[in-house]
C-alpha positions as CSV (number, residue, x, y, z in Angstrom):
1,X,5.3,-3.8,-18.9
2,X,4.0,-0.3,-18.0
3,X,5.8,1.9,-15.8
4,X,3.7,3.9,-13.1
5,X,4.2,6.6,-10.5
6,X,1.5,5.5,-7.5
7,X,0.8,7.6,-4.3
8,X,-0.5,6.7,-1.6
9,X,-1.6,9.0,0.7
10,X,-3.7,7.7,4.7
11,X,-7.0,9.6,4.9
12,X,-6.7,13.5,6.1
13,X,-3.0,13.3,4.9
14,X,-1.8,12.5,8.6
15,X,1.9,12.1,9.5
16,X,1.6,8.1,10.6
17,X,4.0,6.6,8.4
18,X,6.9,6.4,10.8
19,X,8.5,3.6,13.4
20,X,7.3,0.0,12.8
21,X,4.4,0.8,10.8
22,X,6.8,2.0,7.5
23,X,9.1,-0.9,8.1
24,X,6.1,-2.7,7.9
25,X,4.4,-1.4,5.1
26,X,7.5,-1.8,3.4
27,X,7.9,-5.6,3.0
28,X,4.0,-5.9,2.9
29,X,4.1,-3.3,-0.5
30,X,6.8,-5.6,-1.9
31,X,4.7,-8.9,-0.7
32,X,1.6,-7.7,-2.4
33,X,3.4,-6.7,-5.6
34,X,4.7,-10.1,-5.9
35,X,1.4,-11.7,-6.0
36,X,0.2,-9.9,-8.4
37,X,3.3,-10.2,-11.0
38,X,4.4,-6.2,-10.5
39,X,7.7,-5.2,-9.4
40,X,8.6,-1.8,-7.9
41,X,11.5,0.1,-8.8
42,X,11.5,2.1,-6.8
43,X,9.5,3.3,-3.6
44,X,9.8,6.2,-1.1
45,X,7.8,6.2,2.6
46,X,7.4,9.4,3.8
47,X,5.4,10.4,6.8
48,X,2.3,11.8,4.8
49,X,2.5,9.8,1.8
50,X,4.0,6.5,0.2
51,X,5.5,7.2,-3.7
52,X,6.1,3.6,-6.0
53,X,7.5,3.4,-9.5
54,X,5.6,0.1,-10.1
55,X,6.0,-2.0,-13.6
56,X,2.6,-3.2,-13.8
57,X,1.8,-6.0,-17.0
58,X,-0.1,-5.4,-19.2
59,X,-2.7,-8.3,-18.3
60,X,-3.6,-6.5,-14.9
61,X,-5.6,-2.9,-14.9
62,X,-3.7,-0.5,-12.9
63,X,-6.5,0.6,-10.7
64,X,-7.1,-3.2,-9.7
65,X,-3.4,-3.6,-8.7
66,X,-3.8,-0.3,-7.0
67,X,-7.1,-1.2,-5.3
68,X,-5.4,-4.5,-3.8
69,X,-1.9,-2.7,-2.5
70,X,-4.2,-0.7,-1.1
71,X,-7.2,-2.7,0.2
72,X,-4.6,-5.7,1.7
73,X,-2.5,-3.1,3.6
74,X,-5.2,-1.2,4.9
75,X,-6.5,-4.6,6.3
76,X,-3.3,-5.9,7.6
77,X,-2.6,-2.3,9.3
78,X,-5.6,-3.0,11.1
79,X,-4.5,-5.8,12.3
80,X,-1.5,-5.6,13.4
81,X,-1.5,-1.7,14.3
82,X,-5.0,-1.4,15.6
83,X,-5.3,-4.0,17.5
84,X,-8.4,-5.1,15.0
85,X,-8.8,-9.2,13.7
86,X,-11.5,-8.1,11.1
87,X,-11.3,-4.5,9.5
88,X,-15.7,-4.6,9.1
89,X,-16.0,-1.3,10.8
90,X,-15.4,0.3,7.5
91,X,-12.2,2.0,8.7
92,X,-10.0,3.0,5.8
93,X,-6.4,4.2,6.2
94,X,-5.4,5.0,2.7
95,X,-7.7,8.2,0.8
């Protein structure tokens, strides 16, 4: 098991990470990570960014672990957030 430092950071480093939405993006990092077999150690939300210390295995690629934390959240922050059923507009949230 590899040990990585991940950032996140939403697009034009804006201050949304606050209220409902970390709490949110909280349990959903933790959610995702379970699915794909990783566990994180350790994980700070702060209003600009999002830092995880993430064991990844060795049979997943980091940047495909990376690309579905980010590419489910982005979707379900959509949803739930933005008042969106289908994120097709090609709206990102994370840069």
């Amino acid at each position: 098991m590899g040990l990585h430092h991940i950032v996140f950071i939403p697009k034009r480093r804006r201050r949304v990470i606050y209220g409902s939405l970390r709490i949110r993006l909280g349990v959903l990092f933790r959610d995702l990570a379970e699915q794909r077999d990783v566990e994180i150690l350790e994980g700070h939300l702060l209003p600009d960014h999002v830092h995880m210390c993430m064991s990844i295995p060795p049979k997943h690629a980091v940047s495909g672990v990376v690309g579905f934390m980010k590419g489910k959240s982005a979707i379900a922050i959509a949803r739930q957030f933005m008042g969106k059923r289908r994120n097709y507009s090609g709206e990102s949230f994370w840069a």
